[in-house]
N, CA, C and O atoms as a Tinker XYZ file with bonds, in Angstrom:
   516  protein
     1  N     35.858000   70.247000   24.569000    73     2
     2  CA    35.114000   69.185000   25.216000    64     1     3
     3  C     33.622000   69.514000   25.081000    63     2     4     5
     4  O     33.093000   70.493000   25.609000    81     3
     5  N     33.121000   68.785000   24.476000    73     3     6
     6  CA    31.558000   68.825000   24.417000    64     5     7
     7  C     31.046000   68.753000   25.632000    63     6     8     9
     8  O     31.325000   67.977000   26.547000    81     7
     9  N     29.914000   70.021000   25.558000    73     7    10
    10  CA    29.376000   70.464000   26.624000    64     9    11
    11  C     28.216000   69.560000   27.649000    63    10    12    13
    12  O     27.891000   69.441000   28.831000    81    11
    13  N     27.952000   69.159000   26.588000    73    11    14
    14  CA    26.348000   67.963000   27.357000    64    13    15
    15  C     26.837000   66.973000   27.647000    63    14    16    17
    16  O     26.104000   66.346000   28.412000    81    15
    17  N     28.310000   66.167000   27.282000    73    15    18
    18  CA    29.004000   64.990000   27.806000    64    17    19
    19  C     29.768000   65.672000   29.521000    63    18    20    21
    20  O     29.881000   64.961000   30.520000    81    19
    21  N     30.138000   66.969000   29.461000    73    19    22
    22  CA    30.410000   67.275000   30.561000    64    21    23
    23  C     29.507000   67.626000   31.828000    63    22    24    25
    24  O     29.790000   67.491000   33.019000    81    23
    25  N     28.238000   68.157000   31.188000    73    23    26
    26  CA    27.181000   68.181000   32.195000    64    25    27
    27  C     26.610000   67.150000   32.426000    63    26    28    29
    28  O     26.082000   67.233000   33.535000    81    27
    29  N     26.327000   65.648000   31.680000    73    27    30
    30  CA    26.013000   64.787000   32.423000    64    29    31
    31  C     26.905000   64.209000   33.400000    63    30    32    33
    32  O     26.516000   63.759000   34.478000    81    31
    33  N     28.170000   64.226000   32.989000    73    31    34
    34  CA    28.959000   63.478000   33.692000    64    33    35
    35  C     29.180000   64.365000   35.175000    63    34    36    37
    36  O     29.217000   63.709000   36.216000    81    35
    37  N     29.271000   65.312000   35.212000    73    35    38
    38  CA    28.751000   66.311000   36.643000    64    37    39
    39  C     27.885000   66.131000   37.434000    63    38    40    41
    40  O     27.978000   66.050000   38.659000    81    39
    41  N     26.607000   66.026000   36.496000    73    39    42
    42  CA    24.955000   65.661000   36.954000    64    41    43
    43  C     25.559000   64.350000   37.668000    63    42    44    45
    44  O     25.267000   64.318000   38.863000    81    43
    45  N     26.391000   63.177000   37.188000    73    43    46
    46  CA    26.492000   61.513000   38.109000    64    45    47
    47  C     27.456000   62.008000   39.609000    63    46    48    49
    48  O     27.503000   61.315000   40.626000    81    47
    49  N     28.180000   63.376000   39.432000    73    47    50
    50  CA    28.752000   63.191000   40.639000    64    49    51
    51  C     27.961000   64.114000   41.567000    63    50    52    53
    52  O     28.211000   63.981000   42.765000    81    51
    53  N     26.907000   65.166000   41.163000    73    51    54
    54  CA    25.623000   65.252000   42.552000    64    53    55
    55  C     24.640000   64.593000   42.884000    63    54    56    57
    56  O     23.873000   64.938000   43.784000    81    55
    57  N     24.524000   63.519000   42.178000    73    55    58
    58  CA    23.574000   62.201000   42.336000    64    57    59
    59  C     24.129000   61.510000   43.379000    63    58    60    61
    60  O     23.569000   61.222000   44.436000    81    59
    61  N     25.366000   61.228000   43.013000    73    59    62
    62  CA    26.351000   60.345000   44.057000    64    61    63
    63  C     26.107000   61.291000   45.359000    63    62    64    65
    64  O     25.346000   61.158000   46.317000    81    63
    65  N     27.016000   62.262000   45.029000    73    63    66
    66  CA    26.671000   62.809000   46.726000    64    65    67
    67  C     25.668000   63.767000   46.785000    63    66    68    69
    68  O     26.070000   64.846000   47.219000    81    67
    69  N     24.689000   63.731000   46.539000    73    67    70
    70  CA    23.213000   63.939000   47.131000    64    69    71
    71  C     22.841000   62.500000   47.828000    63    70    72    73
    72  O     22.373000   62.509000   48.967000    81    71
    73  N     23.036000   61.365000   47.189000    73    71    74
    74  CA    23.051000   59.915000   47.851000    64    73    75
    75  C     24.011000   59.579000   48.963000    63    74    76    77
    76  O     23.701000   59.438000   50.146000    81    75
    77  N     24.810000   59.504000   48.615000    73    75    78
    78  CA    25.943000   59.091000   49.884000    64    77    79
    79  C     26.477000   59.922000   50.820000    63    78    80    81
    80  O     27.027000   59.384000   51.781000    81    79
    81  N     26.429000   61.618000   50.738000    73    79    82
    82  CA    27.011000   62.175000   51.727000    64    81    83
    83  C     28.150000   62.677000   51.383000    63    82    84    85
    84  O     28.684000   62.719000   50.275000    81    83
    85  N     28.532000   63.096000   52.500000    73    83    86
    86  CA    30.411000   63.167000   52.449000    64    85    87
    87  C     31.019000   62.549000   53.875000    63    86    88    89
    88  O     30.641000   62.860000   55.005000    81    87
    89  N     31.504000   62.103000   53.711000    73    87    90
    90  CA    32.513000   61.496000   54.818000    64    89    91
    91  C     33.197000   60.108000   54.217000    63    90    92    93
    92  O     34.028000   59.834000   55.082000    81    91
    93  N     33.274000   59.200000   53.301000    73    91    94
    94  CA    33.161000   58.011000   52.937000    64    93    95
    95  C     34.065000   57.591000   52.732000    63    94    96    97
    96  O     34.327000   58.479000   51.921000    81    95
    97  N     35.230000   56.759000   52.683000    73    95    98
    98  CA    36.141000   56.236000   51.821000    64    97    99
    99  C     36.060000   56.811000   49.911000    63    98   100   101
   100  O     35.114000   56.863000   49.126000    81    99
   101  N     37.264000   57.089000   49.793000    73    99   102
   102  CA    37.267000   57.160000   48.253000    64   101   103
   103  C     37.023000   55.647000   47.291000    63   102   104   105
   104  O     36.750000   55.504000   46.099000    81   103
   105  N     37.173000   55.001000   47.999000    73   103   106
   106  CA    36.911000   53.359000   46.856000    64   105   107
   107  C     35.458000   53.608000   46.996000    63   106   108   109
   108  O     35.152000   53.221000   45.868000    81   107
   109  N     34.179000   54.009000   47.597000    73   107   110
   110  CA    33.124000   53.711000   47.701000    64   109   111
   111  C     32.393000   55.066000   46.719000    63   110   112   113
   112  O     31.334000   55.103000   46.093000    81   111
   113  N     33.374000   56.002000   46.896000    73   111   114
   114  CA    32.381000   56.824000   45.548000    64   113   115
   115  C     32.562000   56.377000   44.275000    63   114   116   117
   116  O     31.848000   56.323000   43.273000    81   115
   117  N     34.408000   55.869000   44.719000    73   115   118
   118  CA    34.185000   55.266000   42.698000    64   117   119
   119  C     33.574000   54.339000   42.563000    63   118   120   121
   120  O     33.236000   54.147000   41.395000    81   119
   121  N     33.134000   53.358000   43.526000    73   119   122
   122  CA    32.249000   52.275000   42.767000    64   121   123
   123  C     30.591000   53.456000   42.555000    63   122   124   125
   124  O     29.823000   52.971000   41.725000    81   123
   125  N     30.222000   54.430000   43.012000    73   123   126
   126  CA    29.265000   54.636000   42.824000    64   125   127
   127  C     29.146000   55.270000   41.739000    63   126   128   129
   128  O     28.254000   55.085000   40.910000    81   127
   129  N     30.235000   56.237000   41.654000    73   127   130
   130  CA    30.569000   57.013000   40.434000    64   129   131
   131  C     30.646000   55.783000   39.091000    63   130   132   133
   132  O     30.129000   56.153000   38.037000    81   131
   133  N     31.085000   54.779000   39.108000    73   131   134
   134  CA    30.882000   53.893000   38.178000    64   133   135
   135  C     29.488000   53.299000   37.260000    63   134   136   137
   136  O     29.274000   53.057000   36.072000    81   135
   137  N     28.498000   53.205000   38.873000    73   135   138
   138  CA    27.857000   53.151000   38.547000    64   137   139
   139  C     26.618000   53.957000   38.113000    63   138   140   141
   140  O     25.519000   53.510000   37.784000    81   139
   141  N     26.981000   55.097000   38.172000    73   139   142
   142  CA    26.175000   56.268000   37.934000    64   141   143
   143  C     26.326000   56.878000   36.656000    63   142   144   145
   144  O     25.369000   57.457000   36.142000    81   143
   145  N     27.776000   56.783000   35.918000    73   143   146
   146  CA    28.248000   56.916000   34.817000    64   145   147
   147  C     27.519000   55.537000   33.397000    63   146   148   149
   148  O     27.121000   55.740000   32.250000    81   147
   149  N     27.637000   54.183000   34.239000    73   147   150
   150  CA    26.963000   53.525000   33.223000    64   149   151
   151  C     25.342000   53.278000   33.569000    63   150   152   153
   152  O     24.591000   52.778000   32.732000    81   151
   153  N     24.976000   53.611000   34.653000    73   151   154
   154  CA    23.316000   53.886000   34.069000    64   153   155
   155  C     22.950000   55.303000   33.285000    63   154   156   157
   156  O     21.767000   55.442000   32.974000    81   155
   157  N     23.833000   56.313000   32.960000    73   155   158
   158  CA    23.998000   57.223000   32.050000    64   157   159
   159  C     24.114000   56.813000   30.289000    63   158   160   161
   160  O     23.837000   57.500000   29.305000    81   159
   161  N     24.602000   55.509000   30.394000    73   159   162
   162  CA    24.637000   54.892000   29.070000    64   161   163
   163  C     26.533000   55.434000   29.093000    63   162   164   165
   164  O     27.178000   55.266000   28.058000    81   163
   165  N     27.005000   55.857000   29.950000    73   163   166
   166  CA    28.335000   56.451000   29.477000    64   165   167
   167  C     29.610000   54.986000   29.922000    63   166   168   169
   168  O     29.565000   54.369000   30.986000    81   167
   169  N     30.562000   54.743000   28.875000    73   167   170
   170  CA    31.511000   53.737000   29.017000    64   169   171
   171  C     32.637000   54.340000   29.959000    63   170   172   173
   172  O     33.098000   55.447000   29.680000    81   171
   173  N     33.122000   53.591000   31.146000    73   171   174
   174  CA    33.813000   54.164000   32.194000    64   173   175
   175  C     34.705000   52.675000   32.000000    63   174   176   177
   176  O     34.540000   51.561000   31.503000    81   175
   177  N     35.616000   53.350000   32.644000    73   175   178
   178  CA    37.250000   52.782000   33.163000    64   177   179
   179  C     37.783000   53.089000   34.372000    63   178   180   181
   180  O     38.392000   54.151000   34.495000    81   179
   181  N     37.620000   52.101000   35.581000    73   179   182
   182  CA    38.531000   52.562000   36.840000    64   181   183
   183  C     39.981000   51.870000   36.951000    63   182   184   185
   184  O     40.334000   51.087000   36.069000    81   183
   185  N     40.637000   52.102000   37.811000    73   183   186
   186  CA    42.508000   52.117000   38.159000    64   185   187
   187  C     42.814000   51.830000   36.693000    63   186   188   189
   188  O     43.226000   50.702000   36.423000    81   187
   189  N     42.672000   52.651000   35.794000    73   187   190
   190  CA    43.567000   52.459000   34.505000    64   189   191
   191  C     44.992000   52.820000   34.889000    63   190   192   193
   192  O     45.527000   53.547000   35.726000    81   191
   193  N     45.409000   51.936000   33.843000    73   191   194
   194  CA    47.216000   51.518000   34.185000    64   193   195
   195  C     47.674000   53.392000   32.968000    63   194   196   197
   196  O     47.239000   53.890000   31.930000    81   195
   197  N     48.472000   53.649000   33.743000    73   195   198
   198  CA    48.907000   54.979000   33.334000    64   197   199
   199  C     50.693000   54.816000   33.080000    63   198   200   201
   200  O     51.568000   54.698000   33.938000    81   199
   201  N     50.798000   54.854000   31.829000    73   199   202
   202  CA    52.267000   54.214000   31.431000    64   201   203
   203  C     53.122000   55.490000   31.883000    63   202   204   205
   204  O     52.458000   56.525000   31.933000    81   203
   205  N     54.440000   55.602000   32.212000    73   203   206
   206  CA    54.978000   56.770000   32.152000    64   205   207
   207  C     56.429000   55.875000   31.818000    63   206   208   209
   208  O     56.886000   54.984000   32.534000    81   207
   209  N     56.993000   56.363000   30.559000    73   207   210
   210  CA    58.191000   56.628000   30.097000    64   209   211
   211  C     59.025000   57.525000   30.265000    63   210   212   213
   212  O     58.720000   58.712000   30.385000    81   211
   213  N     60.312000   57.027000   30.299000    73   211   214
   214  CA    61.191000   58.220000   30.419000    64   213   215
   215  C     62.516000   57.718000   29.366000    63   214   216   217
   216  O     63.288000   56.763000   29.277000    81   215
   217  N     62.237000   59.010000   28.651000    73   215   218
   218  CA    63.267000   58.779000   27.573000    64   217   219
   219  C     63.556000   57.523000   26.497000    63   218   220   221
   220  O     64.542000   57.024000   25.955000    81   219
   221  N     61.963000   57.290000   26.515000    73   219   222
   222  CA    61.740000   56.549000   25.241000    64   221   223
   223  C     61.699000   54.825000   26.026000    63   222   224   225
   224  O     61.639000   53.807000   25.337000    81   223
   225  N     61.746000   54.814000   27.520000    73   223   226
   226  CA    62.122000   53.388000   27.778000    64   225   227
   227  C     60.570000   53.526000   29.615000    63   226   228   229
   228  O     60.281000   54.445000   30.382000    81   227
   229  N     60.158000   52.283000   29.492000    73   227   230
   230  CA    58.952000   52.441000   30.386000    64   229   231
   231  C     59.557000   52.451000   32.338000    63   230   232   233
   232  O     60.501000   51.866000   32.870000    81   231
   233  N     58.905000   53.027000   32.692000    73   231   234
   234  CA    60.011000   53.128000   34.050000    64   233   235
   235  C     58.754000   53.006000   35.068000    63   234   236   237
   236  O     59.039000   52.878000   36.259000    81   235
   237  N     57.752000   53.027000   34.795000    73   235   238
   238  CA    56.530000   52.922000   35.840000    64   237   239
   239  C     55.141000   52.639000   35.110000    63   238   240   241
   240  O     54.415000   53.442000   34.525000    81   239
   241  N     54.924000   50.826000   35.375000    73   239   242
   242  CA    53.640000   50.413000   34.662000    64   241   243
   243  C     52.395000   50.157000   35.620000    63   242   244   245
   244  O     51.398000   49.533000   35.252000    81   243
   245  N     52.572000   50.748000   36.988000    73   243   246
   246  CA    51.633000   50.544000   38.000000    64   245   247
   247  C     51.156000   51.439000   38.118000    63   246   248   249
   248  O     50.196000   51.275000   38.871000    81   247
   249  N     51.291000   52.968000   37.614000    73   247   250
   250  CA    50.705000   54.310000   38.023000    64   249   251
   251  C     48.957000   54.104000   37.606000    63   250   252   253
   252  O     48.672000   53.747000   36.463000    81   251
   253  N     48.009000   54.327000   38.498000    73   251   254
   254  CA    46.866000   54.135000   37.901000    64   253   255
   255  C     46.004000   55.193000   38.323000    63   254   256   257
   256  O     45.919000   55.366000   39.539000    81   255
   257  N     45.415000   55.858000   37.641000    73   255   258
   258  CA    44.438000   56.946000   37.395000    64   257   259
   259  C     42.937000   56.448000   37.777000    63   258   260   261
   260  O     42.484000   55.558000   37.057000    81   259
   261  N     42.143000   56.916000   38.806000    73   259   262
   262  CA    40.548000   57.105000   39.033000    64   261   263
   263  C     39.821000   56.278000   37.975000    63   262   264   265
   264  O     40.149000   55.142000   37.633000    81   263
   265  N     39.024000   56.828000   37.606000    73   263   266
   266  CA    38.173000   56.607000   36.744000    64   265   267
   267  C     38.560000   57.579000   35.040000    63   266   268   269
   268  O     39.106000   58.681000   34.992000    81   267
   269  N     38.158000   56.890000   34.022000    73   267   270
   270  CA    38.477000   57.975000   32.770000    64   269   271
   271  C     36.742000   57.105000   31.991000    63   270   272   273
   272  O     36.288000   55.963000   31.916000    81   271
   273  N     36.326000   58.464000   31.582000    73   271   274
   274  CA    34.813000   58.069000   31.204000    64   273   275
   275  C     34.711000   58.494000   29.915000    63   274   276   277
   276  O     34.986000   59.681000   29.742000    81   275
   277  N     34.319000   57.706000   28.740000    73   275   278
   278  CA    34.523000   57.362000   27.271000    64   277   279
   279  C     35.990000   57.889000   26.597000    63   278   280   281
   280  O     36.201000   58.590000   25.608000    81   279
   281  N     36.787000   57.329000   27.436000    73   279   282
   282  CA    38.274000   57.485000   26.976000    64   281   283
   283  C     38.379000   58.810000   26.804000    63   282   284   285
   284  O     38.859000   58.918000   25.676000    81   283
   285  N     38.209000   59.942000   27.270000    73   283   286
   286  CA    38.476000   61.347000   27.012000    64   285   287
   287  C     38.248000   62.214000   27.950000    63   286   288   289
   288  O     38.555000   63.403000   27.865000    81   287
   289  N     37.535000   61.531000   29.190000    73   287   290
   290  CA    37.868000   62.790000   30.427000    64   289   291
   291  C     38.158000   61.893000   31.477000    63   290   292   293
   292  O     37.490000   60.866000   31.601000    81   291
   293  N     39.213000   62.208000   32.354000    73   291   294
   294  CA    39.887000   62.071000   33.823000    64   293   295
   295  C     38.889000   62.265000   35.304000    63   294   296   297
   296  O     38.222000   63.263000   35.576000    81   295
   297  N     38.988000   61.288000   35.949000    73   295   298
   298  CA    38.261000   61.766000   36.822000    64   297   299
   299  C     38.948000   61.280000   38.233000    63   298   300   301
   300  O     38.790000   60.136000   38.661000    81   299
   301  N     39.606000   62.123000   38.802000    73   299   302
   302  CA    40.470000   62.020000   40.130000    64   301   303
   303  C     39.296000   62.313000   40.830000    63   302   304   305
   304  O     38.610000   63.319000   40.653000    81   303
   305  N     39.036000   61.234000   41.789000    73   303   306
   306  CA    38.168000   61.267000   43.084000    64   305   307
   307  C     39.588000   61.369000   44.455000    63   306   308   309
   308  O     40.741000   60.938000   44.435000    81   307
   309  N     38.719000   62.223000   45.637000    73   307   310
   310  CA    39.186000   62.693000   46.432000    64   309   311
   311  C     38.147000   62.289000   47.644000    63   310   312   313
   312  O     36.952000   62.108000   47.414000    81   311
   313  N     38.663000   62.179000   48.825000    73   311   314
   314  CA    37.646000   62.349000   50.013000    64   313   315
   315  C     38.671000   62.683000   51.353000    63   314   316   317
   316  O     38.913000   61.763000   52.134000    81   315
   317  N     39.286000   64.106000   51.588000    73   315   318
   318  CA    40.172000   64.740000   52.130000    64   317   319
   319  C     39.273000   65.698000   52.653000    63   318   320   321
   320  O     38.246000   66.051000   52.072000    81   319
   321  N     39.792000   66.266000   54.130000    73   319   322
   322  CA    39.826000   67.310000   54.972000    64   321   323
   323  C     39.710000   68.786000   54.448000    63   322   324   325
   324  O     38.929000   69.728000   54.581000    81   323
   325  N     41.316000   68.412000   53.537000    73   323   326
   326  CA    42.327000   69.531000   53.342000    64   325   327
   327  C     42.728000   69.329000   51.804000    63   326   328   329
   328  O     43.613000   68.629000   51.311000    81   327
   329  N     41.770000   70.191000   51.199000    73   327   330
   330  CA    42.043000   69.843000   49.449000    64   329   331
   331  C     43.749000   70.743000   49.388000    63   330   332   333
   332  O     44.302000   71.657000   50.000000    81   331
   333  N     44.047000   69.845000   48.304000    73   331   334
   334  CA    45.698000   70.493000   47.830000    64   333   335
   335  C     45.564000   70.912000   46.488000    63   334   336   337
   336  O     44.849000   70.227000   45.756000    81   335
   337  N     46.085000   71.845000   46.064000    73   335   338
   338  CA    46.776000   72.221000   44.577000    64   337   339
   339  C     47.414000   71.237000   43.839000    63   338   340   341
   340  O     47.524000   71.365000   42.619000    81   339
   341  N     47.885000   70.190000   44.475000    73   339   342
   342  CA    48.491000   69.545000   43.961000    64   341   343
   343  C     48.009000   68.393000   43.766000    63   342   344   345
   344  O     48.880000   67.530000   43.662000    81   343
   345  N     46.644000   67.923000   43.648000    73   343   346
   346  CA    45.751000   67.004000   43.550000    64   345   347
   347  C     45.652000   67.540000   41.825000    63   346   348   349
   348  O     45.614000   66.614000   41.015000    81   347
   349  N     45.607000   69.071000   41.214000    73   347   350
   350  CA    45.480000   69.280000   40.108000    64   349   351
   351  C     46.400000   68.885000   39.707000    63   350   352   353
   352  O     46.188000   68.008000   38.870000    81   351
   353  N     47.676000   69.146000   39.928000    73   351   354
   354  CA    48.910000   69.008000   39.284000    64   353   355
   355  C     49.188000   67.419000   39.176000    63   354   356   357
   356  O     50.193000   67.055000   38.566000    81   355
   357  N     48.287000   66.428000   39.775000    73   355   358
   358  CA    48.761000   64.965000   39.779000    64   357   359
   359  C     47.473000   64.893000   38.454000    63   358   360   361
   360  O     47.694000   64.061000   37.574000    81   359
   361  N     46.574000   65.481000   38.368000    73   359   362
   362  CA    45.434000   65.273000   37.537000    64   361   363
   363  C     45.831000   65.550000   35.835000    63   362   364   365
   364  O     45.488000   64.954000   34.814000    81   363
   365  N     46.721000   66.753000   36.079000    73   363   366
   366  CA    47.747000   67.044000   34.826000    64   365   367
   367  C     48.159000   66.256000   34.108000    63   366   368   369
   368  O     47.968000   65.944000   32.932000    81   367
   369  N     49.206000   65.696000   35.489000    73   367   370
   370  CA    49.991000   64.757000   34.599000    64   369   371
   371  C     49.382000   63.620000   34.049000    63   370   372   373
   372  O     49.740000   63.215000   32.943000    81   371
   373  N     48.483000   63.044000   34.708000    73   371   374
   374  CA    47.607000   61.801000   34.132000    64   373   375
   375  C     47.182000   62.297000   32.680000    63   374   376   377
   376  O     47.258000   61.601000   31.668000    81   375
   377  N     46.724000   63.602000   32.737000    73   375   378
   378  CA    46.256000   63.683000   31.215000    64   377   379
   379  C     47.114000   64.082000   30.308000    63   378   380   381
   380  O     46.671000   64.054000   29.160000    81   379
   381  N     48.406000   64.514000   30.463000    73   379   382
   382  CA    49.116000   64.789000   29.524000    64   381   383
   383  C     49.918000   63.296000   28.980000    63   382   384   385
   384  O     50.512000   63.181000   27.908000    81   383
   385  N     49.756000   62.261000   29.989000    73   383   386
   386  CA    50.467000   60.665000   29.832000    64   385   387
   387  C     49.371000   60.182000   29.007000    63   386   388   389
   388  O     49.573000   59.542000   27.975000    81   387
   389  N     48.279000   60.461000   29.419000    73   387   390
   390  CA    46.951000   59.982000   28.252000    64   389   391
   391  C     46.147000   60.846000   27.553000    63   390   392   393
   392  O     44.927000   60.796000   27.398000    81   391
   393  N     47.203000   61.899000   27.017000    73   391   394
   394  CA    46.869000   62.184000   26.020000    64   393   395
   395  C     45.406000   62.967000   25.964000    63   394   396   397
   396  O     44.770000   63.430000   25.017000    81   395
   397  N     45.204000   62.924000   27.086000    73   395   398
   398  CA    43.411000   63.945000   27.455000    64   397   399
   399  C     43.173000   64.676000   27.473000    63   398   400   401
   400  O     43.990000   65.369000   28.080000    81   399
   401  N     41.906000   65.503000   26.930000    73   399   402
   402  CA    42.094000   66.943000   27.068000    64   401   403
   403  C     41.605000   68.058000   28.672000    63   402   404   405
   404  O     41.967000   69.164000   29.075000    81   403
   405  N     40.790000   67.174000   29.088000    73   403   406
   406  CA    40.458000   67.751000   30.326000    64   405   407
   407  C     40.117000   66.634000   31.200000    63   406   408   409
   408  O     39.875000   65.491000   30.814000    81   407
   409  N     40.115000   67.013000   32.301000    73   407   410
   410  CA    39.194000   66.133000   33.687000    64   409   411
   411  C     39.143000   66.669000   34.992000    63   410   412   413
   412  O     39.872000   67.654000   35.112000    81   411
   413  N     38.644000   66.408000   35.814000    73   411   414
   414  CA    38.266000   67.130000   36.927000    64   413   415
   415  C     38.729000   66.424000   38.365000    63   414   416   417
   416  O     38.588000   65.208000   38.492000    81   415
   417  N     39.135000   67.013000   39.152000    73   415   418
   418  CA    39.443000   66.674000   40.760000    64   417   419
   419  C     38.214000   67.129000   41.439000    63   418   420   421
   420  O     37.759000   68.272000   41.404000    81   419
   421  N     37.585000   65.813000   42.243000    73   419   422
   422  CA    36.364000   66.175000   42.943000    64   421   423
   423  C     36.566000   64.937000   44.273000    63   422   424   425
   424  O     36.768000   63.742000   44.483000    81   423
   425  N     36.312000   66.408000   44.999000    73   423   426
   426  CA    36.544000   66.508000   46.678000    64   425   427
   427  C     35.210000   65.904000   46.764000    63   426   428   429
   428  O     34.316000   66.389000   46.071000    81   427
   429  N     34.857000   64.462000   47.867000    73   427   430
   430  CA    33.423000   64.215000   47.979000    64   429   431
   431  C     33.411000   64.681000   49.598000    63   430   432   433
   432  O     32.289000   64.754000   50.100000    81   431
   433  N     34.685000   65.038000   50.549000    73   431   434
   434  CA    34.517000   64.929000   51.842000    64   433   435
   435  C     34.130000   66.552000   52.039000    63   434   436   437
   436  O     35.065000   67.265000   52.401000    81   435
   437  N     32.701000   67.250000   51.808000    73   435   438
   438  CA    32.358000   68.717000   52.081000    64   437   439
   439  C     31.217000   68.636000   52.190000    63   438   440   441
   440  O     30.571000   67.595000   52.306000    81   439
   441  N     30.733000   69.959000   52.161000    73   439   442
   442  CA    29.058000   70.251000   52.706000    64   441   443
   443  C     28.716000   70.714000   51.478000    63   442   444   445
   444  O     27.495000   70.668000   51.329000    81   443
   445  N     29.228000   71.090000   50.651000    73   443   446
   446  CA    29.033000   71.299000   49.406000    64   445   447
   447  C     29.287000   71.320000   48.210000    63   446   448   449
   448  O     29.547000   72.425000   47.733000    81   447
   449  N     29.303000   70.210000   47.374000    73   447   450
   450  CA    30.296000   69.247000   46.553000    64   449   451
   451  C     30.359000   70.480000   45.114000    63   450   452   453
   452  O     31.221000   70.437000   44.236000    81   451
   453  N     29.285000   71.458000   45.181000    73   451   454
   454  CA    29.743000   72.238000   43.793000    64   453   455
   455  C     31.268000   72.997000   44.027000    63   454   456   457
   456  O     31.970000   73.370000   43.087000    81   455
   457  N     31.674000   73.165000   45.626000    73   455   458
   458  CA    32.622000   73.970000   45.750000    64   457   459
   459  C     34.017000   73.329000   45.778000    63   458   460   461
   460  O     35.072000   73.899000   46.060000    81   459
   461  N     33.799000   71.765000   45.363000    73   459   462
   462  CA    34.831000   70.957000   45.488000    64   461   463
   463  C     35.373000   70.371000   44.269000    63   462   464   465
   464  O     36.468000   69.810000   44.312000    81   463
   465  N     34.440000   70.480000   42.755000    73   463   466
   466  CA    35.017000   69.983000   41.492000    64   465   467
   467  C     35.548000   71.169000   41.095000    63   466   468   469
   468  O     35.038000   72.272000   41.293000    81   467
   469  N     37.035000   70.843000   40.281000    73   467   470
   470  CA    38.223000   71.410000   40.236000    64   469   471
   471  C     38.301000   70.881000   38.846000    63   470   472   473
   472  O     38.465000   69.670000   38.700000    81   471
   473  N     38.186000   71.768000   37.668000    73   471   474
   474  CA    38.562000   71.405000   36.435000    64   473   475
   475  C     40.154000   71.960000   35.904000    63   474   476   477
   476  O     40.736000   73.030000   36.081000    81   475
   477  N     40.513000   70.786000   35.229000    73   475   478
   478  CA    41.938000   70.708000   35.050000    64   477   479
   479  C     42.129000   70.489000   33.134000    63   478   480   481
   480  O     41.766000   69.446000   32.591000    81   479
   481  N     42.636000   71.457000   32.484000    73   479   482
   482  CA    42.785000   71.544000   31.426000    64   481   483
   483  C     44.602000   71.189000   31.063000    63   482   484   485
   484  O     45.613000   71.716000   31.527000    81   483
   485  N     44.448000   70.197000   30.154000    73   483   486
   486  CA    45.740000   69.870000   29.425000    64   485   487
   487  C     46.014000   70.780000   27.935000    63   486   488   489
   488  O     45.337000   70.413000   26.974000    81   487
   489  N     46.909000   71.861000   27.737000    73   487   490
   490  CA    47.013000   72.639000   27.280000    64   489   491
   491  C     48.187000   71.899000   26.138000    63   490   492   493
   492  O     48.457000   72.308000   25.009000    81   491
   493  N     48.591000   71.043000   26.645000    73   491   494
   494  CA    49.302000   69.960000   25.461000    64   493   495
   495  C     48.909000   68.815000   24.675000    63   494   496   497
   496  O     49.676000   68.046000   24.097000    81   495
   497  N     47.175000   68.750000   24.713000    73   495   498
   498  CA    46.631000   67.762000   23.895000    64   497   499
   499  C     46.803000   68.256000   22.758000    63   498   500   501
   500  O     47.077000   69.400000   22.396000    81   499
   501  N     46.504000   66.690000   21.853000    73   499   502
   502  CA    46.465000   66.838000   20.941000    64   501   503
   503  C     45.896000   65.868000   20.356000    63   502   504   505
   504  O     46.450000   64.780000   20.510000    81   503
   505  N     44.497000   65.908000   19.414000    73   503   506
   506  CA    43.896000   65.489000   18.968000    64   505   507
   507  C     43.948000   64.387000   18.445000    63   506   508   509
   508  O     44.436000   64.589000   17.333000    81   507
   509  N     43.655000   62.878000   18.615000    73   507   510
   510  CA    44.174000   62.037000   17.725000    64   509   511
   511  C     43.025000   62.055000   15.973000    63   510   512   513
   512  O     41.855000   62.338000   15.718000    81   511
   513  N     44.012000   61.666000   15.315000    73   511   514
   514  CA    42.986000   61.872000   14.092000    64   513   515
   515  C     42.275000   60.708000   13.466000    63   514   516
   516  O     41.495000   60.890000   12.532000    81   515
């Protein structure tokens, strides 16, 4: 993952909460996160439809994933108490269904949002050519 597409896209989520705080509803960072990503010049996607098949036949066409920003990184927004492990493990699976190579789980409900993005690597991508 290219490095300067990942540091800007970091740089839009301490903008956001250097602006808004923490305490907020999660629908209100992603609209901010949206918009912080395209005054970046960067192309974003929120509740993308996340197909999951099973055994070659579609069994769930409502699963929808955060935000995904120029089709190649995941971005699970959070605004919880009590972060879980398993906020990664839902972040996983989104990227191994789309095919992504990384994305991040970020907690906006803290006092200090560097201690709350959680990078999540898909160790089963694979490159499209």
């Amino acid at each position: 993952m290219d490095r300067d597409f990942t540091y800007k896209v970091i740089g839009c989520v301490y903008e956001v909460y250097n602006h808004l705080g923490p305490g907020l509803l999660e629908s209100i960072y992603e609209q901010a996160m949206i918009r912080e990503l395209r005054s970046k010049g960067l192309e974003v996607r929120n509740q993308v439809q996340v197909p999951v098949y099973y055994k070659g036949e579609l069994i769930c066409p409502d699963m929808r994933l955060d935000l995904i920003v120029e089709n190649k990184l995941i971005l699970e927004l959070k605004s919880v108490v009590e972060y879980r492990k398993l906020f990664e493990k839902q972040l996983l699976t989104y990227l191994r269904l789309m095919n992504c190579e990384m994305g991040y789980v970020i907690n906006f409900n803290t006092d200090y949002i560097r201690d709350e993005i959680y990078p999540v690597f898909n160790n089963k991508y694979k490159p499209k050519d």
